[in-house]
ROBA-44442 format. One record per residue: x, y, z of N, C-alpha, C in turn. Coordinates in steps of 0.1 Angstrom, whole numbers, plus 2048, in hexadecimal, padded with zeros to 3 digits. Layout:
BEGIN
SITE  n_u  n_v  n_w  ca_u  ca_v  ca_w  c_u  c_v  c_w
SITE    X    Y    Z     X     Y     Z    X    Y    Z
...
***
This chain:
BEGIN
SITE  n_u  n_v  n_w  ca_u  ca_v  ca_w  c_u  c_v  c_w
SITE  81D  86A  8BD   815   863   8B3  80F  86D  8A9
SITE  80E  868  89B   808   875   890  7F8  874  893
SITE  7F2  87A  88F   7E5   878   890  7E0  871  886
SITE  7E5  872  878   7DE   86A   872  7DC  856  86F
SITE  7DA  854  871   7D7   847   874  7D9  83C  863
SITE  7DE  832  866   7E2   82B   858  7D2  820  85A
SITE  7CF  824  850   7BC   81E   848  7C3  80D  841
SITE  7BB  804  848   7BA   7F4   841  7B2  7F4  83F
SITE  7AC  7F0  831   79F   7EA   82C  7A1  7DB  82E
SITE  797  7D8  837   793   7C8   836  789  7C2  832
SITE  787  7B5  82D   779   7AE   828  779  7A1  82F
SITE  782  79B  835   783   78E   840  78B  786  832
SITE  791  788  82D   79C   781   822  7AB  782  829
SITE  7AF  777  825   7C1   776   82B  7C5  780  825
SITE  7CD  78A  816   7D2   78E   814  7CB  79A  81D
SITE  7BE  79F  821   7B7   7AC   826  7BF  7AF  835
SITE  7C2  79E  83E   7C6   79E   84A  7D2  79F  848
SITE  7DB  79B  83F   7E8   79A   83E  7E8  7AF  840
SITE  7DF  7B3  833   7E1   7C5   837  7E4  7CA  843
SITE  7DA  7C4  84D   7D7   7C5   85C  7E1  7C5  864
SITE  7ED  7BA  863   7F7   7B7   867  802  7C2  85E
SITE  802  7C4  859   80C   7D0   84D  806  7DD  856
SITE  7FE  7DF  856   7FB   7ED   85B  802  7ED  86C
SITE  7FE  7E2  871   806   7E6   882  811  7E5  882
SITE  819  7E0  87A   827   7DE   878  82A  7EF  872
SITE  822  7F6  86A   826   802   863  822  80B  86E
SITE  819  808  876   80D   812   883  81D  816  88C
SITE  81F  807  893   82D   808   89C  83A  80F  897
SITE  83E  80E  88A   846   819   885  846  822  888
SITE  83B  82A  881   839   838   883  82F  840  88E
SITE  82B  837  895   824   83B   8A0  819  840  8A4
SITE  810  83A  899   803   83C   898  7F8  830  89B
SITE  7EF  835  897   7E3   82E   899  7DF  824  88C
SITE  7DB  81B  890   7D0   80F   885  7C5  812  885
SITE  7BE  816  878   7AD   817   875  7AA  80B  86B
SITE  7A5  801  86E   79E   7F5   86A  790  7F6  864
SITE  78C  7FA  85A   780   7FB   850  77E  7EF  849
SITE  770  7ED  848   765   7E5   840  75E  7EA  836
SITE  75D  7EC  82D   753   7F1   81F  748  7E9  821
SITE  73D  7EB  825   733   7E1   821  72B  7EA  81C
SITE  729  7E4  80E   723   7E9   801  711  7E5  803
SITE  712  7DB  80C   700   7DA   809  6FB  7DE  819
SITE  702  7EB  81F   6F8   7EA   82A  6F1  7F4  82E
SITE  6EF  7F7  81F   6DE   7FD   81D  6D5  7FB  814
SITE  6DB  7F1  811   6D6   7E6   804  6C4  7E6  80A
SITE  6B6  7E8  802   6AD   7E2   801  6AC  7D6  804
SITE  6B2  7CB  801   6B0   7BD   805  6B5  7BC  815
SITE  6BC  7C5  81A   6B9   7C1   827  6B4  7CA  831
SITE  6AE  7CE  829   6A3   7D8   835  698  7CD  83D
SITE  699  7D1  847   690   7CD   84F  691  7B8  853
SITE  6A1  7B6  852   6A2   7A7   852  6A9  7A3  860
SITE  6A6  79B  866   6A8   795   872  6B6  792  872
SITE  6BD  795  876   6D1   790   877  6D2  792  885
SITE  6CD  790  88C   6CC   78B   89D  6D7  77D  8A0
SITE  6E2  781  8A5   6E5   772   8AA  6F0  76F  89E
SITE  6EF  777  896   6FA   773   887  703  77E  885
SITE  70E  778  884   71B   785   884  717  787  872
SITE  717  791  86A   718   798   85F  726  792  856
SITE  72C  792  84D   739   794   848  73F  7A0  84D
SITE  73D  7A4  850   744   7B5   84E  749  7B4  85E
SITE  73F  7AF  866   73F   7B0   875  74B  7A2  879
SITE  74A  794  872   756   78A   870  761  795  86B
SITE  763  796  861   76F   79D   85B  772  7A7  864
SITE  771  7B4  86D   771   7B7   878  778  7B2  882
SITE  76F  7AB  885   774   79F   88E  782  79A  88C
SITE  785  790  882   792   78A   87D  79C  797  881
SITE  798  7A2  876   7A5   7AC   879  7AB  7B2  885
SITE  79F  7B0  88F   7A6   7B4   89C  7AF  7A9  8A2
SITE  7A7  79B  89F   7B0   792   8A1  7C1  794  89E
SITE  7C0  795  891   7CC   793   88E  7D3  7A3  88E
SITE  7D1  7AB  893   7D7   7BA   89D  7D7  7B5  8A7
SITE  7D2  7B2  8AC   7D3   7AF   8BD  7E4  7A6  8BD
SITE  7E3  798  8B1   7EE   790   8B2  7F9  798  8AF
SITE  7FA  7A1  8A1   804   7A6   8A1  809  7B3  8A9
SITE  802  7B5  8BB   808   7C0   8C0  814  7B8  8C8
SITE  81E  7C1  8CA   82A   7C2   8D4  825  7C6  8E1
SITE  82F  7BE  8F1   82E   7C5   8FB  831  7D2  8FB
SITE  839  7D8  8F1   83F   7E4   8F5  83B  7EF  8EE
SITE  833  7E9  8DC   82E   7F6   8DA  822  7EF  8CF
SITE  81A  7F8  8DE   805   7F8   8DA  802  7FF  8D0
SITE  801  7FA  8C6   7F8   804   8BA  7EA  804  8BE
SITE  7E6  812  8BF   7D6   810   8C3  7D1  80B  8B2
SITE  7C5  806  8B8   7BD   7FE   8A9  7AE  800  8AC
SITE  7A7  808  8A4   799   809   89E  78E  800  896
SITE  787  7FE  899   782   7F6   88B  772  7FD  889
SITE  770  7FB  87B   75F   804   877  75C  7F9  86A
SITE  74F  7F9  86B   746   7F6   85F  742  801  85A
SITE  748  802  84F   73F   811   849  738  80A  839
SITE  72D  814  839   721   80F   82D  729  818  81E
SITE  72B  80C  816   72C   810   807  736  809  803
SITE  73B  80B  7F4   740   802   7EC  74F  802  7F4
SITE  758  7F3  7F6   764   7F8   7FF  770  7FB  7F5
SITE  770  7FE  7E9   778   805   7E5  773  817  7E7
SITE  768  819  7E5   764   827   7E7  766  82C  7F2
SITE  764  826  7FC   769   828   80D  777  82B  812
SITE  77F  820  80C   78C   828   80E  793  832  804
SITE  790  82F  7FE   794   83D   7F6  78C  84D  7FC
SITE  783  84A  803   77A   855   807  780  858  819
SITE  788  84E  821   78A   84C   827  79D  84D  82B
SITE  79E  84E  81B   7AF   852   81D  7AF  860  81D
SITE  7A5  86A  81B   7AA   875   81D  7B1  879  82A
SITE  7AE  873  834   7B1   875   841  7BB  867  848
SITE  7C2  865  83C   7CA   859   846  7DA  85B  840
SITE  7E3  851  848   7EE   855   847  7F4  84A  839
SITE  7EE  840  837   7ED   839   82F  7E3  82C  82D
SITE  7DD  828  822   7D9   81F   81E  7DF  811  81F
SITE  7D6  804  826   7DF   7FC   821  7D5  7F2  81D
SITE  7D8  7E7  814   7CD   7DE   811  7D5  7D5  80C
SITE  7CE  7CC  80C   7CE   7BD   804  7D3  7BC  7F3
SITE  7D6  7B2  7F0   7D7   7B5   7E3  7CB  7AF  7D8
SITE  7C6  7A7  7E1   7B8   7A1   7DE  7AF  79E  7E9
SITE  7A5  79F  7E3   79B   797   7F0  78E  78D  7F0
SITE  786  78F  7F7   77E   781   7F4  777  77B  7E6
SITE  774  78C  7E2   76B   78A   7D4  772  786  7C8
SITE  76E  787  7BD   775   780   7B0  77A  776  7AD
SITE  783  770  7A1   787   766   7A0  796  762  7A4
SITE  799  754  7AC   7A6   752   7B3  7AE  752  7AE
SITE  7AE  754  7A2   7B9   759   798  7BE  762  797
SITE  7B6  771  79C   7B8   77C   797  7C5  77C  7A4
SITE  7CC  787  79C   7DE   78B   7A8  7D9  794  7AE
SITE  7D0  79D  7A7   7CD   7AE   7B0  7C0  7B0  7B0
SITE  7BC  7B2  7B6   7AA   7B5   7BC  7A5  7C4  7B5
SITE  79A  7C4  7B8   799   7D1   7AD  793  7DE  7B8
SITE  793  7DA  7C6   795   7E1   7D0  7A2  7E7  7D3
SITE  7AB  7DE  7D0   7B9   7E2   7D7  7C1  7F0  7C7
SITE  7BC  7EA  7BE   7BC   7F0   7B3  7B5  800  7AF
SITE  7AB  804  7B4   7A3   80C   7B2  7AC  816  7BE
SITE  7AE  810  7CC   7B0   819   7D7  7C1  81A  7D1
SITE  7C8  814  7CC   7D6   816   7C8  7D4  820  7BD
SITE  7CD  823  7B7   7C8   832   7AD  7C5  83C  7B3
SITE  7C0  83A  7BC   7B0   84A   7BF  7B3  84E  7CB
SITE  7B8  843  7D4   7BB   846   7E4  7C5  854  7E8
SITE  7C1  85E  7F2   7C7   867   7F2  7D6  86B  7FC
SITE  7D9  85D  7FD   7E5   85D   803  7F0  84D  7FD
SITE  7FA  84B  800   801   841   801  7F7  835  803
SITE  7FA  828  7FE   7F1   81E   7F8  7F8  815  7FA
SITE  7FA  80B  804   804   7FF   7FF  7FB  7EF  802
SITE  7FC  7EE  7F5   7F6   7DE   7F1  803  7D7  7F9
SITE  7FA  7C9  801   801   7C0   803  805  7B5  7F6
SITE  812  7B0  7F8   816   7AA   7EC  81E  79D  7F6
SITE  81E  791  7EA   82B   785   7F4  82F  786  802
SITE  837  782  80A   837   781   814  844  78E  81B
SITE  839  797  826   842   7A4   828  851  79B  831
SITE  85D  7A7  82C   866   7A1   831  86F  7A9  83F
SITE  872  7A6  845   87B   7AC   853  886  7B5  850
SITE  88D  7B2  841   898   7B3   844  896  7B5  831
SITE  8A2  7BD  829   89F   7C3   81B  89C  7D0  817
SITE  8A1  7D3  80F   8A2   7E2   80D  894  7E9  806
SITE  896  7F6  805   887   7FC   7FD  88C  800  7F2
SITE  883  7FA  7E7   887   7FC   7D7  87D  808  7D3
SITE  87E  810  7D0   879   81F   7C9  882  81C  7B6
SITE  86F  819  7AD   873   81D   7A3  875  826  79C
SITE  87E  82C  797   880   838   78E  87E  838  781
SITE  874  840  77B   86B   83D   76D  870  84F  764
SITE  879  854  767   884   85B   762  88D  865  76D
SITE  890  871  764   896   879   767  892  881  776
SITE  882  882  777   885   88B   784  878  880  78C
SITE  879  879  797   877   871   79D  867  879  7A4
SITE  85D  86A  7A6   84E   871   7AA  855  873  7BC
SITE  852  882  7BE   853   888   7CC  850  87E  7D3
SITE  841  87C  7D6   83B   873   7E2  841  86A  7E1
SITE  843  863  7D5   849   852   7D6  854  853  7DF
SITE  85E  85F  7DC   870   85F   7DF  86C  863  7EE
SITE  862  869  7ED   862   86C   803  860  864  808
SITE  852  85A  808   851   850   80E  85C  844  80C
SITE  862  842  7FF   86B   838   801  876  83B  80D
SITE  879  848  80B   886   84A   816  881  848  822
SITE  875  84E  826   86C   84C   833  86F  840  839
SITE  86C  835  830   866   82B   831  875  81F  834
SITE  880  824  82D   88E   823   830  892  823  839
SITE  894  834  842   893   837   84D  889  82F  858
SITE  87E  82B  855   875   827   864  87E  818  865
SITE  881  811  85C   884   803   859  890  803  857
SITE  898  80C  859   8A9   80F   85D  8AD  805  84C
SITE  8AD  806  847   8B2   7FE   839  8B5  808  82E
SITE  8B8  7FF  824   8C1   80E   81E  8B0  80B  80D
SITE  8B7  816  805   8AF   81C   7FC  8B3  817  7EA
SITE  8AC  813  7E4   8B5   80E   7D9  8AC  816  7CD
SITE  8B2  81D  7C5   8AE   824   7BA  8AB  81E  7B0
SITE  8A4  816  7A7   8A7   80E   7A0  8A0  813  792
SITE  8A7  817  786   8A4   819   777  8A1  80D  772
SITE  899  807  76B   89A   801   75F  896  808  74E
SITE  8A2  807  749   89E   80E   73C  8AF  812  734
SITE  8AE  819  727   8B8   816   71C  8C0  820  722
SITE  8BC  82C  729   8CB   83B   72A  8CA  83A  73C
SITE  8D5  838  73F   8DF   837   74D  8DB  844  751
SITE  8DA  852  74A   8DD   85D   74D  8CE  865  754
SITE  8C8  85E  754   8B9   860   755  8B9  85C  767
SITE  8BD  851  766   8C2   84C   77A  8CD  85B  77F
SITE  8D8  860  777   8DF   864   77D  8D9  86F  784
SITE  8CF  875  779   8C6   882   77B  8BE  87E  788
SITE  8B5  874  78A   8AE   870   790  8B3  871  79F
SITE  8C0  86B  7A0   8C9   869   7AD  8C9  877  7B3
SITE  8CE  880  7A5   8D1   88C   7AA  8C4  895  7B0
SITE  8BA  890  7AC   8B0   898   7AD  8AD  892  7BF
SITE  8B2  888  7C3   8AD   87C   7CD  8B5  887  7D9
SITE  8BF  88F  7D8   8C9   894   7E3  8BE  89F  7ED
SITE  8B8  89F  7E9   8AD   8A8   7F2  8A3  89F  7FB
SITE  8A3  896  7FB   8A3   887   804  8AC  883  80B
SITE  8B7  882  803   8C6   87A   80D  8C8  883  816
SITE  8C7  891  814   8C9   899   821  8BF  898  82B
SITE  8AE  896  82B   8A9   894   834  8AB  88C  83A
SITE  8AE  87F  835   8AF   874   839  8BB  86B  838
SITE  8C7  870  840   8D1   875   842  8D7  860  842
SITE  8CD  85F  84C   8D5   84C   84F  8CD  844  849
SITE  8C8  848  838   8C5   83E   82F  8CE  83B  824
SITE  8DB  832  822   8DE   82E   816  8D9  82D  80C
SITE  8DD  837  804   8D6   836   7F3  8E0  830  7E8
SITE  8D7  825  7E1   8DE   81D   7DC  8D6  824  7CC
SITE  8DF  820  7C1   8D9   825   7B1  8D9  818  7A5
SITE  8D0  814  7A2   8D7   80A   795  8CC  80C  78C
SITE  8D3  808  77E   8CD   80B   776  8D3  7FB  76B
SITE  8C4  7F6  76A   8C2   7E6   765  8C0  7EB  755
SITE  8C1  7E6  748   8BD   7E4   73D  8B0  7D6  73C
SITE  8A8  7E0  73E   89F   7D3   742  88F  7DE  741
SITE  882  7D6  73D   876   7DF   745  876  7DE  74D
SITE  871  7EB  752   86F   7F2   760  866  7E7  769
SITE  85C  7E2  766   84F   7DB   76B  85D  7C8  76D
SITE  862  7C5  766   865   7B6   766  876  7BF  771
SITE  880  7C2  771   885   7C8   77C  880  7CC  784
SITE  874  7D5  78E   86F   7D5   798  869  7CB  79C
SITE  865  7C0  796   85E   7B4   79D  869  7AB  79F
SITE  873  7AC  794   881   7A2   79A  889  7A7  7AA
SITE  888  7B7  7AB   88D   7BC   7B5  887  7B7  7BE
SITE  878  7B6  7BD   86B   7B6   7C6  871  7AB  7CE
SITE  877  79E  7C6   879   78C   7D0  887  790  7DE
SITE  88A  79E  7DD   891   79B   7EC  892  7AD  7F2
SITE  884  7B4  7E8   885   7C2   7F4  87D  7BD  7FD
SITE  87D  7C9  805   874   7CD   80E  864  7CF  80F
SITE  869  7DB  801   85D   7E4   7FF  862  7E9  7F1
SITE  855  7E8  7E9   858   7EE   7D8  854  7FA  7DB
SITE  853  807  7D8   84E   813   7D4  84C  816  7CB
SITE  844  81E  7C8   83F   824   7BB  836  82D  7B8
SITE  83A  839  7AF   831   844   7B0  82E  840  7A1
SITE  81F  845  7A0   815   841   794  811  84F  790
SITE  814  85B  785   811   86B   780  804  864  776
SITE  7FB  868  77B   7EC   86A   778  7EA  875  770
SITE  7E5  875  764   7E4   880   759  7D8  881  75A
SITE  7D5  895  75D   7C9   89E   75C  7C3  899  750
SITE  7C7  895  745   7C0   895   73A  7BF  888  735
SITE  7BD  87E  73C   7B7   871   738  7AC  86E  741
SITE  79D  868  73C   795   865   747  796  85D  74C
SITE  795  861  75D   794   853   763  7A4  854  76C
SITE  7A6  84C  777   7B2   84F   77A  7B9  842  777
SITE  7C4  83F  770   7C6   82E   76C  7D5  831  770
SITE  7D9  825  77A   7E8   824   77C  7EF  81D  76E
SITE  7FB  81F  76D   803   81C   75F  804  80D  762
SITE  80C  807  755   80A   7FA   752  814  7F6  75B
SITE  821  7FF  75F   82C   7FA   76B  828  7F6  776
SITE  822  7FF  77C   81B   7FE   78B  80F  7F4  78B
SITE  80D  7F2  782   7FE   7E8   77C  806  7DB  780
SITE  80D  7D9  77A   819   7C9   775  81D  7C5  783
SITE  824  7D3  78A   82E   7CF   79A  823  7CD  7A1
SITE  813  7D3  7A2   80C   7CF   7AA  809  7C2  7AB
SITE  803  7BD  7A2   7FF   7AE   79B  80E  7A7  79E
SITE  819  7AA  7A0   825   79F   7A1  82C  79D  7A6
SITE  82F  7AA  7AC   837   7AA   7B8  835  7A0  7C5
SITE  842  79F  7CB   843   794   7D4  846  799  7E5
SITE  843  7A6  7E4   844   7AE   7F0  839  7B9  7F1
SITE  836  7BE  7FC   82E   7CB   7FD  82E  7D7  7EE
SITE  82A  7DB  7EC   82C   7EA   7E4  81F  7F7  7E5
SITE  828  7FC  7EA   824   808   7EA  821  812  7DE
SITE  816  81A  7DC   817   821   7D0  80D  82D  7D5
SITE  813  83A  7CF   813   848   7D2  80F  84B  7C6
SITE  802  856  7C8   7FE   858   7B8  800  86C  7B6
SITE  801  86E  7AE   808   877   7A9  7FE  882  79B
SITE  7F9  88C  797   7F5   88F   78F  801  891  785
***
């Protein structure tokens, strides 16, 4: 078992629990542990100093609650993911991101209780898919059993973390790996592929597949998205803009995609 443990943020929302169930499905993979976190932003709030909640579960302590439920449903006779749970005080985007330094991955919801039901991506799941200091994977559409891992390639020499974890992630889920370009020169995938063989050797019993669509990048990975696996994607963060902002591609597949997606951030 690795030591580090794969971090769910939860708020008691279905997409938060759906995380919950993504993570012990990813925990039993690789043979780790589930850490189940709460952000609760007001609990040191002035307005509830000194107020009677005797007898009354909290949100944070319901949401809690639900996630073990639904860990407990999704464990196997054969293999126990141990599972944690904590309420910790402060904003819960600031918490896991402060809390991914030490985990093996992030996982979360793609929305959650607050905002409007319109919105596709939460601005929690959004903030920690920027700033989080490890692998990030928003839940998206309904995860599937069975489908390959799509890794976009946004030129010539492919984001490291994205290309490891995709093959990883290939390897844990025995399926094969699909390269996918969208854009006007073929020759930009070939580099890419080439640059990809320091992978295929680690990862010896992953099929690597290459295509390269005439199409944008963002409207091809969400069409891929209706029968992969898992989207990937590495997001290169520039020293010289303020603020850390994922690009308009990874912005688009978040909000559209119809599968999980993982996203690996990159300076």
């Amino acid at each position: 078992m690795t030591n580090a443990p794969i971090l769910v943020g939860v708020d008691g929302s279905e997409p938060s629990l759906d995380a919950v169930s993504l993570a012990i499905r990813e925990a039993a993979r690789r043979g780790c542990a589930v850490r189940v976190v709460y952000g609760d932003p007001w609990a040191h709030h002035p307005a509830w100093a000194g107020k009677d909640t005797s007898g009354e579960l909290t949100d944070g302590e319901l949401a809690i609650q639900a996630a073990a439920e639904r860990a407990a449903a999704e464990q196997s006779d054969t293999d126990q993911v141990p599972v944690t749970t904590e309420i910790l005080a402060g904003d819960p985007a600031a918490v896991l991101i402060r809390e991914s330094l030490s985990a093996e991955m992030v996982v979360v919801g793609h929305r959650g209780r607050g905002g409007f039901p319109t919105l596709l991506l939460g601005s929690v799941a959004l903030k920690v898919a920027a700033h989080a200091s490890c692998p990030v994977l928003v839940t998206r559409g309904t995860p599937r059993k069975q489908g390959e891992v799509v890794l976009g390639i946004d030129g010539a020499q492919p984001h490291e973390g994205a290309a490891e974890f995709a093959f990883r992630e290939a390897a844990l889920h025995e399926t094969s790996l699909r390269a996918l370009y969208a854009g006007p020169d073929p020759i930009e995938l070939d580099a890419a592929v080439d640059a990809l063989s320091r992978w295929t050797e680690k990862y010896p019993s992953v099929p690597l597949q290459s295509q390269h669509v005439l199409d944008r990048p963002d409207h091809a990975l969400i069409e891929a998205s209706s029968q992969a696996r898992l989207i990937v994607l590495g997001a290169r963060l520039s020293r010289f803009r303020p603020g850390r902002r994922l690009g308009s591609v990874v912005n688009a597949v978040l909000h559209h995609a119809e599968c999980p997606v993982a996203v690996l951030c990159q300076q």
